[in-house]
NULUM-633514 format. One record per atom (N, C-alpha, C, O): y, z, x. Coordinates in steps of 0.05 Angstrom, whole numbers, plus 5000, padded with zeros to 4 digits. Example, Ala and Ser with C-alpha at 12.3 -4.5 7.8 and 13.67 -1.06 7.14 Angstrom:
BEGIN
488651565264491051565246493451565264493451695285495551425257497951435273500151575258502351615268
***
This chain:
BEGIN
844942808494845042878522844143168526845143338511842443238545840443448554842843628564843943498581844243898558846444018571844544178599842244238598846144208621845344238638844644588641842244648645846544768637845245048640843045068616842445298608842044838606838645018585837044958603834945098604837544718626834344768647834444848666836644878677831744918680831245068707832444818729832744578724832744918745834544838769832244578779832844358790830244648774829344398786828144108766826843918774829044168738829143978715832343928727832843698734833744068730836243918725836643648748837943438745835043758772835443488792833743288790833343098804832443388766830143068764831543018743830042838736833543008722835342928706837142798709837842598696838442898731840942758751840342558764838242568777841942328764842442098785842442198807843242418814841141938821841142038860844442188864844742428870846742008859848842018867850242248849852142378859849642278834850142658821850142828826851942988821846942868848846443158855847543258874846843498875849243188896851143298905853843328901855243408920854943268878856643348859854843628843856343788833853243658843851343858825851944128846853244328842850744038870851344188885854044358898854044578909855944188893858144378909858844508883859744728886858644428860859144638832857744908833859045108828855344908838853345158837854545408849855345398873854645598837856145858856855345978864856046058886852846098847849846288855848046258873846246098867847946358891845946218922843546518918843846748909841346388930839246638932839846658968839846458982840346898976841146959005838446859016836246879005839246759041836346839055834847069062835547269051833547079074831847409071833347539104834047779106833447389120834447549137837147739125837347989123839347499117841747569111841947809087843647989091840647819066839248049054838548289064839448509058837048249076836148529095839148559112837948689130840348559116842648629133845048749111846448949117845248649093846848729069845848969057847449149053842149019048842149199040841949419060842449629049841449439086841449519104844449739108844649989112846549509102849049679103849949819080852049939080848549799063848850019040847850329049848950549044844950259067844250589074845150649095845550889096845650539113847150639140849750369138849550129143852250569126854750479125855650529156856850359169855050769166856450839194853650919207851350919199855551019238852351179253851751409238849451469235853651569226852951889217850951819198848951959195851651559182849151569163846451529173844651619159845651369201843851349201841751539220839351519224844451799231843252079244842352319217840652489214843952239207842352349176840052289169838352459170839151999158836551859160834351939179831951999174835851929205832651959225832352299237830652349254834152509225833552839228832352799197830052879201832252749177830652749158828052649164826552809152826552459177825352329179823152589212820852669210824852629232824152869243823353139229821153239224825053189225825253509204821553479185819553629184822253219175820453169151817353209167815453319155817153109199815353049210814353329214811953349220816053569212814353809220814753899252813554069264816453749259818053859285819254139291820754279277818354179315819454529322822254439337824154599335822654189352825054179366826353939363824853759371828353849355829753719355832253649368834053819364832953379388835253309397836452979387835252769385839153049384840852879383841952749401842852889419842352469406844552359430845452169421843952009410848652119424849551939420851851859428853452039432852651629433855251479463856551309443855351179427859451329446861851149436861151229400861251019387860651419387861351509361858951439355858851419331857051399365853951279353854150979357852050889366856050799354856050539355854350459378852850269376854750599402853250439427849950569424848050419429849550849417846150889419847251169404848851339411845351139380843751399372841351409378840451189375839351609388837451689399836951959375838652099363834651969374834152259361830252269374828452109371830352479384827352579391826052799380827452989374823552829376822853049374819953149375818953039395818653259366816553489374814653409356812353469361815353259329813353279306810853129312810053089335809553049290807153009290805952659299803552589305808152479298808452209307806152119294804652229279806351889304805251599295802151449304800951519325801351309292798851179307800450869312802750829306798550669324799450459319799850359299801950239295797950369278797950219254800050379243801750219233800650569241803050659224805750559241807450449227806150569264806850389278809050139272811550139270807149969273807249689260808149739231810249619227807249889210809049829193811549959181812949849164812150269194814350409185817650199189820050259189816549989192820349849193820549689180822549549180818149629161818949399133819249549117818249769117820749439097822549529076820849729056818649639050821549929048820850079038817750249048816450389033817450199068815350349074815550639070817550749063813850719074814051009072811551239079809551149090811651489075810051639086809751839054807651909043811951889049812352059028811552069007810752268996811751838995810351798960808851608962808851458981806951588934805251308930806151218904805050998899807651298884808951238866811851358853812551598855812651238845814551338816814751678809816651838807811551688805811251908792810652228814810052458807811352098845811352318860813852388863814352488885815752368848819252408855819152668843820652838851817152728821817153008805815953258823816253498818814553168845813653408861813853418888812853578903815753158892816453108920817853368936820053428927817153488953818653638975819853629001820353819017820253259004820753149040823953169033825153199011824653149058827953029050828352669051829352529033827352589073826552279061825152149047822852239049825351969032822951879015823651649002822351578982826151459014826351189008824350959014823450778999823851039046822750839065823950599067822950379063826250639076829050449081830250649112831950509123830150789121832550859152831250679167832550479172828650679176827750469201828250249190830050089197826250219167828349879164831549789171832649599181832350039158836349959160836549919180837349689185836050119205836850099233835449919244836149929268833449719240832949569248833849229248833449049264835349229218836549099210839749059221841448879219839549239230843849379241843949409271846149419282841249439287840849499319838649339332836949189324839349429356836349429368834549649372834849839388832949619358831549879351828549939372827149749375828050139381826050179394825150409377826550489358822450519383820750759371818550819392816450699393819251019410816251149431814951399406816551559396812351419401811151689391808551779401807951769425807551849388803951999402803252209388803752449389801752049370800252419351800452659366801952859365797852589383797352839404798052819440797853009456798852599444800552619477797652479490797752439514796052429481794452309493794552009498794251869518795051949473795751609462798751569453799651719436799951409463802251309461803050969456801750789469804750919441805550639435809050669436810550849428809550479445812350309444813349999426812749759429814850129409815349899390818049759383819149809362819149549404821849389399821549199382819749049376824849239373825949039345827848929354829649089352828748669366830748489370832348609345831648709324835148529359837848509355837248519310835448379301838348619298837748519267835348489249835048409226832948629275830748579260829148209257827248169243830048039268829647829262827847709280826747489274827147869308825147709325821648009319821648249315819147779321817247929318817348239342818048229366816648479328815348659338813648659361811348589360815248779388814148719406812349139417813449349424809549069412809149309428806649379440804449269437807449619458805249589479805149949484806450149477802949889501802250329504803450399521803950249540804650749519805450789545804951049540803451119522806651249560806351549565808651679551810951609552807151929535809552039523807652299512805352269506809252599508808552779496808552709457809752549442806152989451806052919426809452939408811053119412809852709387812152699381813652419372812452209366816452459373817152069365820252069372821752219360821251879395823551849395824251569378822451399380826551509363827251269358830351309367831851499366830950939379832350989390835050779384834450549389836950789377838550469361840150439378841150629389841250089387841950109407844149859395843349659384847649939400849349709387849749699358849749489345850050009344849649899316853049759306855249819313851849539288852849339274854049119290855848979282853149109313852848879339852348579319853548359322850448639300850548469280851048279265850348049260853348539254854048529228858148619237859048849236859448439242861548469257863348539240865048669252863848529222865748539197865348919188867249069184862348989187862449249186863149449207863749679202862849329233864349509260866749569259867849789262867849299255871349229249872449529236874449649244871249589222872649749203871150079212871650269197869250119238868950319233871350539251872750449269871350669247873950939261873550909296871850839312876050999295875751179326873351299337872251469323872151209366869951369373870151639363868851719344871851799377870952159375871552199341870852419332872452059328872351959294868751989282867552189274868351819285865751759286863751949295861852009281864152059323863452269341863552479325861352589327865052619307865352789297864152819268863553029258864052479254861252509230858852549235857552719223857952409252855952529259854452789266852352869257856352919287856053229291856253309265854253439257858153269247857753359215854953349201853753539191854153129202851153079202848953219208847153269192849153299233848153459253846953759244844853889242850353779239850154139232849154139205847554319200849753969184848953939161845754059158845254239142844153939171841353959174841254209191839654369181842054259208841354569226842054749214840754949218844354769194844854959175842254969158842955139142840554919152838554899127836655009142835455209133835754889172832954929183832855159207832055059228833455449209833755659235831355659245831055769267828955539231826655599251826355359272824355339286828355189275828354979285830254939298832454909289829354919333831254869357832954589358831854369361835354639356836954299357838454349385838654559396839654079394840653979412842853849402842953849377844753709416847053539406847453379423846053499440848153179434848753099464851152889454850552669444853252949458855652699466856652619492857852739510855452259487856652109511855752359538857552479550852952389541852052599569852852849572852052999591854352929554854553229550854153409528855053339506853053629531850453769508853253939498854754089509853053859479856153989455854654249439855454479440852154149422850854449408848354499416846554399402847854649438845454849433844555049411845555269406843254969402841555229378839655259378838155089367838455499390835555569393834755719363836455819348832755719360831555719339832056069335832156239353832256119305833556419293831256469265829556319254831956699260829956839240832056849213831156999195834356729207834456809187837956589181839656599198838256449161840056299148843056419157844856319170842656649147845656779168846556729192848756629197844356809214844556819239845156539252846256529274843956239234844856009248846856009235848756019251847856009206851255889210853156069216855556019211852256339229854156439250854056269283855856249300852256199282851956039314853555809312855255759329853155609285853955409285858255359281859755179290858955639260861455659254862855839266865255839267860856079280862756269275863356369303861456359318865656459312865056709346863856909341863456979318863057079366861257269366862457559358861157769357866157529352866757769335866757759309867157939293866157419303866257419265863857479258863557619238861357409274858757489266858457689246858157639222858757989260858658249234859958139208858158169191861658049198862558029180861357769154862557719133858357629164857057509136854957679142853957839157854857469112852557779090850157599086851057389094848157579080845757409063845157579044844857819048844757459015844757528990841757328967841757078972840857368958839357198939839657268918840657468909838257038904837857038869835856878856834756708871835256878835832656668826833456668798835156818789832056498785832156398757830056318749828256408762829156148729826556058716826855728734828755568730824655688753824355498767826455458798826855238809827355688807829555668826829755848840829456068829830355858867831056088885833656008902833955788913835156198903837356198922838556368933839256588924838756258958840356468984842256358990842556128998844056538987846656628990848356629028846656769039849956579045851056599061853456629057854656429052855056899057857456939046859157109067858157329075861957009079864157229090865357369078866857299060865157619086867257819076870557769084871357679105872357859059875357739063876357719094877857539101875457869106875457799143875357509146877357409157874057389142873457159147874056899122873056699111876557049124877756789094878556509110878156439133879456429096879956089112882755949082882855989057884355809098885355669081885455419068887155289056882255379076881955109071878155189066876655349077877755009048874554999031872654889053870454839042872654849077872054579092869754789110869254659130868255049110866355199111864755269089863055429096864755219062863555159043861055039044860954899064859155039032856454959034854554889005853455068992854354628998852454718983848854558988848854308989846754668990843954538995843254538965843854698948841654288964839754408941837054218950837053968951834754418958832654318969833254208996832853979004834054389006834654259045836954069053837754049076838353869026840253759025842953829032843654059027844553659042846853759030848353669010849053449017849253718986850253678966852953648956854653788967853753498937856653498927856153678902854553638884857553858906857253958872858854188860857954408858861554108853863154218857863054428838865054578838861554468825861254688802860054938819860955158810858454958839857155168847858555278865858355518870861155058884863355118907865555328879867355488886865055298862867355348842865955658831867255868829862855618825861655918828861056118849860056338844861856028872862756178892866056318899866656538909867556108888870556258887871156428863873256548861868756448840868756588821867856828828869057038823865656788840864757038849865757278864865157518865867457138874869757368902872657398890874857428901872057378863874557298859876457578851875257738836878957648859880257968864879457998892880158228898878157848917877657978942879357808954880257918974879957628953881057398973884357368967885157308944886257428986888757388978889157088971887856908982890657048957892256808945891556608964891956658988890256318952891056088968889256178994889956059014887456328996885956479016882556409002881656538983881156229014878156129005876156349026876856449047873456389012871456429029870656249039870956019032868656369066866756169078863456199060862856369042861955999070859656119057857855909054858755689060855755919046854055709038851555799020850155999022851355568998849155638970846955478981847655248982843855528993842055428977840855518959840655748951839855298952838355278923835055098924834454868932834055248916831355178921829855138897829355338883829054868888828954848851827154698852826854508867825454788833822554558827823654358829826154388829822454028833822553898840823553658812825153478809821253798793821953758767823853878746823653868722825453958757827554088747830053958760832254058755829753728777832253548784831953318798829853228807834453228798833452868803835352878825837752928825833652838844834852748871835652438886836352368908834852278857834952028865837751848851837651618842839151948851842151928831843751738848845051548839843651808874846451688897844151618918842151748922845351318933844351228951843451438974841251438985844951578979844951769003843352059000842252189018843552108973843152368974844552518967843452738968847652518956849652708968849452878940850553098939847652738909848552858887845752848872843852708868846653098867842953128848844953258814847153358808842253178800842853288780840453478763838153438757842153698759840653928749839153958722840553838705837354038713836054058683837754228674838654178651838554498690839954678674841654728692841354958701843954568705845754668719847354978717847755138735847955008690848655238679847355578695848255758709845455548686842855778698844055838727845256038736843355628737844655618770847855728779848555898796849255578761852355668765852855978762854256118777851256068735851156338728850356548752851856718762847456518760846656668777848256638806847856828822849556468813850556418836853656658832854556808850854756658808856656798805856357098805857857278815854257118794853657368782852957578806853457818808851357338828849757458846851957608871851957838880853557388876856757528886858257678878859357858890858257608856860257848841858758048851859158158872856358108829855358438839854358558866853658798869854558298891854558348921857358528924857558768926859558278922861858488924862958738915864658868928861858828890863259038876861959238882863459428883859459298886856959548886855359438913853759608917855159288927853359238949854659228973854958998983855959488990857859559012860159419022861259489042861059159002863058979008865159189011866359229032865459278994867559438970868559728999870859819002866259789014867059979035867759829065868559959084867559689065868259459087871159539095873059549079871359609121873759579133874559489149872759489166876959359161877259169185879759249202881859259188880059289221883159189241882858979258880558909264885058859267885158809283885858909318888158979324884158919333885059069362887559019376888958879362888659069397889759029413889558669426891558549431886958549429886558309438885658209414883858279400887757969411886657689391884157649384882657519398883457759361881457609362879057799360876757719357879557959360877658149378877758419341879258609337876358339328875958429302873858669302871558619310874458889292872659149290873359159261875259079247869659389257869959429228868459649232866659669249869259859212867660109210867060239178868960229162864860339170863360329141865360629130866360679108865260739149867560999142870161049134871960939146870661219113872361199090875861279114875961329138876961259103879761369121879761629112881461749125878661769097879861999084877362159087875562089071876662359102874762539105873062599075874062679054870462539080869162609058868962809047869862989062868162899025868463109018871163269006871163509004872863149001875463219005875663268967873363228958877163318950877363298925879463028922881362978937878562868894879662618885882862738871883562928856883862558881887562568874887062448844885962238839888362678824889362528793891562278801893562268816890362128786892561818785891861708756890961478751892161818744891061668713893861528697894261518673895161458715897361388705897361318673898961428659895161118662894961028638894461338612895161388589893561418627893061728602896461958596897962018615897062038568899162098563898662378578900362478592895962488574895662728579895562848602896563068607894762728614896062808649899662748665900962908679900262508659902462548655905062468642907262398652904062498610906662548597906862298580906462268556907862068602908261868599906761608602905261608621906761438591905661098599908060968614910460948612905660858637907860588643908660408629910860298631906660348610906760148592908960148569910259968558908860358567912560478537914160508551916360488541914160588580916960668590916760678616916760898625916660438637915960428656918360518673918060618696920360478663923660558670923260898686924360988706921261008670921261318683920361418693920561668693917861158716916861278737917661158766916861258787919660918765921260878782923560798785924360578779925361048797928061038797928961008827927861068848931860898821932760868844933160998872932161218866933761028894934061138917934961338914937461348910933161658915935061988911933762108933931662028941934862268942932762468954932262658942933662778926929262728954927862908938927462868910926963078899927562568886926962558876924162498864924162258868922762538857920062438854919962288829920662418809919162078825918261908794916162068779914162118791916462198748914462348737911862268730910562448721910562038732908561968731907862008762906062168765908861928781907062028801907762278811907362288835908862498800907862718807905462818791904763058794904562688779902762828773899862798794897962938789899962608816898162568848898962928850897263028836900563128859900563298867899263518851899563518826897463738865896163788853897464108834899364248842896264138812897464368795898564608813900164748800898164688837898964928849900764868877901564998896901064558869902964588888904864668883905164618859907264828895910164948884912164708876911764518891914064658859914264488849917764618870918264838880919664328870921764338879923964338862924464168845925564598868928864678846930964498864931364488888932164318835933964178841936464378828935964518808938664378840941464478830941664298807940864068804943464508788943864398759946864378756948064248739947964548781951164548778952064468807950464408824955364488814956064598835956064788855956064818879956164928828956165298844953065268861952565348884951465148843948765198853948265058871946465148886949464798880949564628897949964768933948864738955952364928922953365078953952365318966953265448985949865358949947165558956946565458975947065208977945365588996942365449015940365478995940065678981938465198995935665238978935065178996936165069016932265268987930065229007928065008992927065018969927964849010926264579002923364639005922864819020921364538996919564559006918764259028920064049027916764309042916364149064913863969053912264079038913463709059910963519045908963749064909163889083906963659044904963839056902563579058901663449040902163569084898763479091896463439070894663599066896763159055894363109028891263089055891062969077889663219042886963189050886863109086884862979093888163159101888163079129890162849135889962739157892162749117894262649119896262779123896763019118898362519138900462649157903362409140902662169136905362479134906162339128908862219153910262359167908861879151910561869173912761759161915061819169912261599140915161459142915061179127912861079120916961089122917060819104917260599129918160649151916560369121918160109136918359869116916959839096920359729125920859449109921559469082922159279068921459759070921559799038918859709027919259589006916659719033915159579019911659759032909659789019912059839057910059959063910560269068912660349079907960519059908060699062906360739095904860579105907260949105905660999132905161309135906661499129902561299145901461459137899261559160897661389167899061829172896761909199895062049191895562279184892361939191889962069191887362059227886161889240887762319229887662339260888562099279890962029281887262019288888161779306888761499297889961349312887861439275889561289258891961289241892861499232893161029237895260999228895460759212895160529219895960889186895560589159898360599148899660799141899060339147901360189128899560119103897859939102900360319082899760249058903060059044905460109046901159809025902759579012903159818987901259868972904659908985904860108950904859858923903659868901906659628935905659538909902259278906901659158885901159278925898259198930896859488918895459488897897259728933896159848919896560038893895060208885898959958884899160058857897259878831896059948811897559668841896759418826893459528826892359578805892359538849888859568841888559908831886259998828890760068825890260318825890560288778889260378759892960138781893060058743890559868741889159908721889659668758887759388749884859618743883659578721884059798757882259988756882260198721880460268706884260218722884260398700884660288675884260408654885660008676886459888659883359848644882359938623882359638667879459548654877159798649874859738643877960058653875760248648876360298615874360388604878760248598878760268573880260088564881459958580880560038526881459848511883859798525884859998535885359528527888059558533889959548503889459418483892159708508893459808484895059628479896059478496895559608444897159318432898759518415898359738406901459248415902959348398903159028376902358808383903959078356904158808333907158718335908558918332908358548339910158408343912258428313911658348290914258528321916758478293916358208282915458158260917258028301916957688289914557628311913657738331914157438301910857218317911857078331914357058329910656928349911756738364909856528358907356528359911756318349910156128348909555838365911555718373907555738370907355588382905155258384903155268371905455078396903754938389902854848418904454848437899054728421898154698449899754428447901354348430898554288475898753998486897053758484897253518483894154028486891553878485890153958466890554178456888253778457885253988446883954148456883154358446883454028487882154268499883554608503882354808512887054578492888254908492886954968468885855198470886554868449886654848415882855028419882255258412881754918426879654988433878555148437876655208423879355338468880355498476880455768460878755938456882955728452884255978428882055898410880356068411881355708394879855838373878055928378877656128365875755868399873155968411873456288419871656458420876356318424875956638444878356838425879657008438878556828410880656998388880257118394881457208413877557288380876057528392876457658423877557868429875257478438875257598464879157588463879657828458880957488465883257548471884657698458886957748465883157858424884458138414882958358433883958578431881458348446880258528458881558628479881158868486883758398496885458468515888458438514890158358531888558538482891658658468892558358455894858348446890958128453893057898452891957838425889557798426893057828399891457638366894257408367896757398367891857248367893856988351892256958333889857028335893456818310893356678294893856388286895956278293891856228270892455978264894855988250895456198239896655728248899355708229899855408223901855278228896955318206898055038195898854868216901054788223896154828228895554648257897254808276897054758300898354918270899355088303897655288308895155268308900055658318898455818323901155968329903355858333900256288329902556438327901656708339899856828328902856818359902556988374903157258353905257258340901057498350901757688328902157988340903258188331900757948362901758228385900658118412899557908420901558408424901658308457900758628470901358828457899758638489899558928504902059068497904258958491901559408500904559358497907159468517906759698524909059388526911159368539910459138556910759168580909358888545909558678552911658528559913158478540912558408588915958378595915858008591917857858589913557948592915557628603916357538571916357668550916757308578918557158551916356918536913956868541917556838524915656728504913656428512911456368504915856248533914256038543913156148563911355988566912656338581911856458597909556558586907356478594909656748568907456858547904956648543902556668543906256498540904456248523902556138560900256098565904156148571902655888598900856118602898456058600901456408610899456538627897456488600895556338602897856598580894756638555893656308568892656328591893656128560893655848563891955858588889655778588893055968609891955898636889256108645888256148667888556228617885856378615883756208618881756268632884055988604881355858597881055738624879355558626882755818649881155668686879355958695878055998715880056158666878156438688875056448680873856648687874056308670871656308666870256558661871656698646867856678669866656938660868957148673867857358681871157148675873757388691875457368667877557458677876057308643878157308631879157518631881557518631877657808632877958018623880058218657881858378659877858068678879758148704881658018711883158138727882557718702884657558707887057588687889357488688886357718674888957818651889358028652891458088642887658268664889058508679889658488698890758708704889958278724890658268741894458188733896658278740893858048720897057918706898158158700900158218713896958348679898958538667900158768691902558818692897958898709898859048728901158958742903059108747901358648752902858548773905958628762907758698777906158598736908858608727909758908726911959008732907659008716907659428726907859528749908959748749907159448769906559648795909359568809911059388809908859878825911859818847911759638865909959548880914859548858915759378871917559428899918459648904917859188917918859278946921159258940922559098929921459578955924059768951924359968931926460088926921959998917922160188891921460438914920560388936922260708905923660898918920561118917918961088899920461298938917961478924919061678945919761608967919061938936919562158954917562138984916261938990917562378999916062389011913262479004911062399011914162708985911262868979910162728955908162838946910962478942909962308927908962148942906562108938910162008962908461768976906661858992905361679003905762189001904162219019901562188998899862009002901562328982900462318954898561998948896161958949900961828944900961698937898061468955895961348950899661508976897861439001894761549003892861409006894861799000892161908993890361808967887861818969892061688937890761568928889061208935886861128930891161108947890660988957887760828983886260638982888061009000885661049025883461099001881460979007883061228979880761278961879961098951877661158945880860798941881060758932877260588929876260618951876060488918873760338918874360128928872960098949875659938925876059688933878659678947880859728936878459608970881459698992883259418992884659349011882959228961884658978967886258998930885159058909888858928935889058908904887358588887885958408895888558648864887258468838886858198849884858068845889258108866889457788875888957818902889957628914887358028920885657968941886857978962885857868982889158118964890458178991890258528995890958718981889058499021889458789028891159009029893258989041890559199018891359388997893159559028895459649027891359579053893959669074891659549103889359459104893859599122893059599149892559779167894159969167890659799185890060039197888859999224886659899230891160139242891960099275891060339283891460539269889360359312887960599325890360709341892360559345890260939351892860999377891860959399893160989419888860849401888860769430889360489433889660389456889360319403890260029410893860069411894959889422895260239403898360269405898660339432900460229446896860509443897860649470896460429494897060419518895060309485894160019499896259819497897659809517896859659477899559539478902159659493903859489500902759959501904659979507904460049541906260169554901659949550900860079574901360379573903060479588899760549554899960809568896960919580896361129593895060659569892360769589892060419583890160299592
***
């Protein structure tokens, strides 16, 4: 007997008895769809919602070479997306065929994906939306000649079209998407849900293109105007920002072997607690790629307080042959030849924006009214002035390390006592203050001396235990003492070796993973460099010194070393950031007056006005915004 799956489907029904083959039939499971029902399925792969298919047709604009572009769309896109514009449109014959499946404009093979530069290039959106709506298309090369071209409900009734009047250009227009296809509506969101992917969509693409005028229109009312700008900054300040955050982004570039990229970056002014102003393009796109969102938080990294993200956005502009943009249905993921190269320069390029390229002199208050953000390039401390000794780390200036004996530069609540490491901020000719040694000497009148005025500072006064205050003409700064003690050691620390001591007994210990195991063995080296040698110990590992007057304890010891390998090219600033924090004064640690005026003066000097972990180092209020708050003008 002939078994039935060795023949083709149509041996098997000339095999079978009359009265068989519908027993044959209800067994069979595998059906070939019909072609309509096909086209509707694959259809909902590229336009899952409306946002996907306002993505599709500003690609398809954009691509056309359009100076102006508008959006419209009613009930979340479901009832009509519309998109018009300015480009170069259509003839008839192209016409007629841009809505069968895979048409296209863009490539003629395979082998144009290597030098392709459109953002569309499936030749699937008109089909989709034709498949999912009722689709119309008005265009006109040059405004002279015009055609109109309707698609019944799914694509399923013939192409109906005829001439009419229209400037040069091409609206398409979808009308009821997934009217269809009912099962996919079912499930799509809330109108202003929906309403709001789209606009995502929207900006997505206007962020990339400033020489290009967009529109927005929801349900009859125009939501984003954007007239056309000269420069990548200036639109995603239009698109994100108010007109007092403006001053505060930067544009930055960089290049590599096959690659160019520009940079859109906020200064800590403009931090955010949430990643959701982030950007990444690559080639006009927008992209998932979390390695380059991750070389941007590397890059700022010591500027941003804790749990505090930048805004910003990466393009990336990369031969064509140097990545594959054809990975994900949509677009959302390319993959790089040398991702690496890219990550690097994206880091590098920030980093050295922030540290040496006027980040670093950036200053900000806030005014009297919400909102209302000023910044001025000018130092607090009159130029010209002579630099305050703070070398805390050197024996020779004063005496002592924090690091052997941190006990003896801050002591408890005295007056008139000063901690001996920071007297040494005061300068050699200042008169130094006689404390009584006895009783007898006690019931003298002495004569104190009075703080004296550092460099055009005034000293006022403590608050909260934790901030110094301090008047330089018409300003008034609350210095954080221990924010800025921390970037005043993180500074001196990293200008030389940090000092080790070798451990009486070792600590020993074992990782969790391979990838800790890894880790330590790859970077020994680099982590004797910043006071730490371990050693292997017969599949473990054993801690053999530590910086020295290192305070935490041994599982502690172990997590921060451990938690090096998330600092990527910073090990060296993320592990001085650690050691300072445990050194610098703490709130309520005590400082005379003529120490904290001092102190303060080192401070306002400082190069970078935020400590190690990115919170601002102090605050600084005008007296006409105090005497404004209190109505005195």
């Amino acid at each position: 007997m002939v078994q039935e799956h060795t023949l083709p489907e149509d041996r098997i029904e000339r095999y079978l008895p009359e009265q068989d083959r519908t027993v044959y039939e209800s067994r069979r499971q595998i059906q070939v769809l019909p072609p309509e029902e096909a086209r509707k399925i694959a259809a909902g792969e590229v336009v899952d919602r409306p946002a996907a298919l306002v993505r599709e047709l500003l690609d398809n604009a954009i691509d056309a070479k359009s100076t102006v572009i508008e959006v419209v769309i009613e009930e979340g896109g479901s009832r009509r997306i519309e998109v018009i514009d300015d480009g170069v449109g259509m003839t008839r014959e192209d016409l007629l065929l841009c809505c069968q499946t895979h048409a296209t404009s863009k490539i003629r093979s395979i082998n144009d994906l290597d030098i392709m530069k459109t953002l569309g290039f499936r030749g699937e959106a008109l089909a989709a939306a034709a498949a999912v709506s009722h689709l119309e298309i008005l265009t006109s090369v040059d405004g002279r000649e015009a055609w109109h071209l309707e698609l019944g409900p799914g694509g399923g009734t013939d192409p109906v079209i005829q001439q009419v009047r229209r400037i040069k250009g091409t609206t398409i227009r979808a009308l009821g998407i997934f009217d269809t296809i009912p099962v996919r509506k079912r499930f799509l969101r809330k109108d202003w849900s929906e309403a709001n992917l789209c606009k995502q969509a929207f900006i997505d693409k206007a962020l990339v293109f400033p020489s290009i005028s967009f529109r927005f229109i929801q349900d009859g009312k125009l939501k984003l105007l954007l007239p056309k700008v000269s420069s990548l900054k200036e639109r995603f300040a239009a698109l994100l920002l108010n007109r007092n955050e403006a001053p505060f982004l930067h544009e930055i570039s960089a290049s590599g072997t096959g690659f160019l990229i520009n940079i859109v970056l906020g200064s800590p002014a403009l931090s955010r607690n949430d990643r959701r102003q982030q950007y990444v393009f690559a080639n006009c796109r927008r992209i998932q790629e979390y390695s380059l969102l991750q070389a941007l938080e590397y890059g700022v990294q010591g500027w941003f307080p804790n749990n505090a993200h930048p805004i910003g956005a990466i393009y990336v502009d990369i031969n064509p042959a140097l990545a594959d943009f054809n990975i994900h249905p949509a677009k959302r993921e390319v993959r790089f030849a040398d991702a690496g190269a890219i990550h690097f320069a994206v880091t590098q390029t920030i980093r050295d924006f922030v540290h040496h390229l006027n980040l670093s002199a950036e200053k900000q208050w806030v005014d009297a009214e919400p909102g209302n953000i000023q910044s001025t390039t000018s130092s607090p401390i009159p130029e010209g002035t002579g630099q305050v000794n703070w070398n805390l780390f050197s024996k020779q200036s004063t005496g002592i390390s924090p690091w052997e004996n941190p006990g003896d530069w801050v002591r408890p609540p005295q007056p008139q006592t000063a901690s001996l490491a920071l007297e040494a901020l005061i300068e050699p000719d200042e008169p130094a203050v006689e404390f009584a040694d006895s009783a007898e000497e006690e019931s003298a009148p002495q004569e104190v001396a009075e703080p004296r005025p550092a460099y055009g500072l005034r000293y006022v006064g403590r608050a909260f235990g934790v901030f110094i205050l301090v008047e330089n003409g018409n300003r008034l700064f609350m210095i954080d003492q221990h924010a800025a003690h921390e970037r005043i050691l993180y500074e001196e620390l990293l200008s030389k070796p940090i000092p080790m001591q070798e451990l009486l007994v070792a600590i020993p210990f074992t990782t969790e993973s391979e990838e800790d195991d890894r880790f330590i063995a790859q970077h020994q080296t680099d982590l004797a460099r910043l006071g730490v040698v371990i050693k292997a110990d017969n599949g473990a590992w054993r801690i053999e010194a530590l910086p020295v007057a290192w305070r935490l304890g041994d599982a502690a010891t172990i997590k921060e070393i451990l938690n090096l390998k998330n600092a990527g090219e910073d090990m060296a600033e993320h592990w001085a950031a650690t050691l300072v924090c445990h050194h610098a004064l703490k709130e309520g640690d005590y400082l005379d007056e003529r120490t904290a005026l001092a102190f303060g003066e080192a401070a306002l000097k400082l190069r970078v006005p935020r400590c190690p972990h990115g919170r601002p180092i102090w605050y600084e209020i005008s007296r006409e915004t105090v005497f404004k708050a209190v109505r005195r003008i």
